[in-house]
C-alpha positions as MATLAB code, in Angstrom:
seq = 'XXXXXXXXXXXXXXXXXXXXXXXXXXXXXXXXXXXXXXXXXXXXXXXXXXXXXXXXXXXXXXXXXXXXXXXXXXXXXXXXXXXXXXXXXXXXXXXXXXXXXXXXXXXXXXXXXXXXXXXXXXXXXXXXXXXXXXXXXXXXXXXXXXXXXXXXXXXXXX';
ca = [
     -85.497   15.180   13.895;
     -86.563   18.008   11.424;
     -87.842   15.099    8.796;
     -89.693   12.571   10.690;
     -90.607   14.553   13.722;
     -88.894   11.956   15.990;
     -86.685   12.345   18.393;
     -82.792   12.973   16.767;
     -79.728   10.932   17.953;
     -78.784   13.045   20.842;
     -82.345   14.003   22.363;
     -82.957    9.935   22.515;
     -79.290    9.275   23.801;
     -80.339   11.866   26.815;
     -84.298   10.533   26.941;
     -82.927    6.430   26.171;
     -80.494    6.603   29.520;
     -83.331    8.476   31.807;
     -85.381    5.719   31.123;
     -83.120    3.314   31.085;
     -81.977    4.808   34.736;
     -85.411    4.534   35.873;
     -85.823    0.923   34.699;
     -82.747   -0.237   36.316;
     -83.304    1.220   39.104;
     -86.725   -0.309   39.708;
     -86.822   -3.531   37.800;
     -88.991   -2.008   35.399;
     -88.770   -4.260   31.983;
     -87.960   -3.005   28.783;
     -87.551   -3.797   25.173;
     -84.639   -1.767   22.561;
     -84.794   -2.035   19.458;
     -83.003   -0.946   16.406;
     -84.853   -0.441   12.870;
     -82.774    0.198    9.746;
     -84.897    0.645    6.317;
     -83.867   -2.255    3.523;
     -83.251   -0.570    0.317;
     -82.808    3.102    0.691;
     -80.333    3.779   -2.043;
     -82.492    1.837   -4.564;
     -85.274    4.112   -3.872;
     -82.830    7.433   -4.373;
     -80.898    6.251   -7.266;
     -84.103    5.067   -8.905;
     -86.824    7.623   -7.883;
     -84.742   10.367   -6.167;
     -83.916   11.756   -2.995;
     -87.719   13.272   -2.440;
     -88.923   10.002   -2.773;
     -86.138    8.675   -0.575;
     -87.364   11.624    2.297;
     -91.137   10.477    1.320;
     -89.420    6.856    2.452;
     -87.998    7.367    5.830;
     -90.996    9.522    7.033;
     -93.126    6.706    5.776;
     -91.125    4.285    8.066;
     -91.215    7.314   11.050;
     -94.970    7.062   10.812;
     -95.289    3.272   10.577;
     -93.202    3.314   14.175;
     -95.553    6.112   15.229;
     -98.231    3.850   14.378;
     -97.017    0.839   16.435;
     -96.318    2.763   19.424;
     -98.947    2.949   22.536;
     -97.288    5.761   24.298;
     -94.372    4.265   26.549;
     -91.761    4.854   23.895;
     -89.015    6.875   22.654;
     -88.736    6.831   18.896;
     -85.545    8.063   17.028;
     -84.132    8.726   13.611;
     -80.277    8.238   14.501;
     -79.178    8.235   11.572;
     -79.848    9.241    8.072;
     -82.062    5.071    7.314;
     -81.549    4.337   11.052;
     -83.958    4.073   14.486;
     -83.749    3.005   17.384;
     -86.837    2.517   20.037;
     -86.614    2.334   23.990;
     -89.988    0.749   25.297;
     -89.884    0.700   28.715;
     -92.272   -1.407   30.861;
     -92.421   -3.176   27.532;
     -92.452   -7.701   27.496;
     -91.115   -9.802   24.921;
     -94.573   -9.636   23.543;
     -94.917   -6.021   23.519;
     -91.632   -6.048   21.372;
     -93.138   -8.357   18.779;
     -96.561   -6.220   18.938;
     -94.421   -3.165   17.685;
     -93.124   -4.572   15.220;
     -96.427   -6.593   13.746;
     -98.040   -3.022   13.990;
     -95.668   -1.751   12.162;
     -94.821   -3.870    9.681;
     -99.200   -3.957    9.362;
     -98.691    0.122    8.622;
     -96.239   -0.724    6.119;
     -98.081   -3.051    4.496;
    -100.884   -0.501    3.633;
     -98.606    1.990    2.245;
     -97.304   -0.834    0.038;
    -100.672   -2.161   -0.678;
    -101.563    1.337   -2.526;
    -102.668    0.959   -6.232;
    -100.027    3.817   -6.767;
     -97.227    3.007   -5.104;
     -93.960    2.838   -6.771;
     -91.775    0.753   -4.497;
     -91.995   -1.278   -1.565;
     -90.538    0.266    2.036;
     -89.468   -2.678    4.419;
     -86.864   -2.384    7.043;
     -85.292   -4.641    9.038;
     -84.939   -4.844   13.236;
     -83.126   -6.397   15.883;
     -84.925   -6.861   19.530;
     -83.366   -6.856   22.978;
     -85.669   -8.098   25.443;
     -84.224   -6.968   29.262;
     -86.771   -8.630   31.916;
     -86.714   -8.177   35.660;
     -84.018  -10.128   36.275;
     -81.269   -7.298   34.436;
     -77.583   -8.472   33.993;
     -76.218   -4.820   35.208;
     -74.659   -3.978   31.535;
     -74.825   -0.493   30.659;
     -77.133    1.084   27.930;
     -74.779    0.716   25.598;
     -74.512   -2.935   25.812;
     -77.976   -3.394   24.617;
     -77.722   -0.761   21.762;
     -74.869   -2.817   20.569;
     -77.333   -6.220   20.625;
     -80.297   -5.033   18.902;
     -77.333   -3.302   16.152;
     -75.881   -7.198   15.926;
     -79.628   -8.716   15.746;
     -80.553   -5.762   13.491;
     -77.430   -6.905   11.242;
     -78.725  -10.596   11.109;
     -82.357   -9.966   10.833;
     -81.070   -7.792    7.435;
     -78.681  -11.091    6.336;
     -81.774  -13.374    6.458;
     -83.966  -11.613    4.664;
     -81.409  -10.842    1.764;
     -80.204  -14.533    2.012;
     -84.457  -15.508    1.419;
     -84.449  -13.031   -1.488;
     -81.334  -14.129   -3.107;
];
C-alpha cells in the first residue's frame, strides 16, 4: 500500500492463504483480525483529507508497533486492515491489540493533537484443534466481530 507501507488487499490475500496453508497444514495456531478506524469521515469533513491520510498512517504505524514479526499487516481498504498472525494464541491476539491501542494512546496524548484516532477490531482465535473452514470463513468472523466491537463502543458513547 503506497500510503501506509503495508501490504495492499491483494499482496495479503496471496501472503494471508500461504500462511494460512502452512498453518493448516501443520496445526500451527493463528489469530485474524480485522481493524477498521472509528471516525474517518469526521476527521476529513472537519480537518481535511491530509489530515484524514495523516490518520490512517497513524493507525498503519500503531499496528506496526504491536507487531513482533510473525505478521502480515494490510490496508484493504481505504479505513480498513486486516492482520494474519500465525503461530499467534488467544493472548498474543489481545497483546496486539493492547500494543496498539498503547501507540494510539500516545499520539492522542500529544499537547497538539487535534482529534482522537481509535479504531475498532474483531479477533478470530483458530487453535490446534482447526474446524477445516476455508480462509475466508474466518475473514468473514473477525468482519462480524469487527462490526460488533464498532456497535458497542458507539452504543457506550451514545
Amino acid at each position: 500500500d503506497a500510503l501506509t507501507g503495508l501490504f495492499n488487499r491483494r499482496g495479503f490475500e496471496f501472503k494471508a492463504q500461504q500462511f494460512f496453508d502452512e498453518c493448516t497444514s501443520n496445526k500451527i495456531p493463528f489469530v485474524f483480525m480485522t481493524i477498521d478506524m472509528d471516525g474517518l469521515k469526521y476527521i476529513n469533513d472537519t480537518y481535511g483529507h491530509m489530515q484524514g491520510d495523516i490518520a490512517i498512517c497513524t493507525l498503519a504505524d500503531a499496528m506496526k508497533y504491536a507487531s513482533c514479526g510473525t505478521e502480515i499487516c494490510a490496508r484493504v481498504g481505504g479505513d480498513e486492515f486486516d492482520v494474519f498472525a500465525r503461530g499467534y494464541t488467544k493472548e498474543d491476539g489481545e497483546r496486539f491489540i493492547k500494543k496498539m491501542y498503547e501507540y494510539l494512546d500516545m499520539y492522542n496524548n500529544r499537547p497538539d493533537s487535534e482529534y482522537i484516532i481509535d479504531a475498532s477490531y474483531g479477533i478470530v482465535n483458530v487453535s490446534e484443534n482447526q474446524d477445516n473452514q476455508p480462509l475466508e470463513y474466518y475473514m468473514k468472523l473477525g468482519d462480524i466481530r469487527m462490526y460488533k466491537n464498532k456497535a458497542s463502543k458507539k452504543k457506550k458513547r451514545d
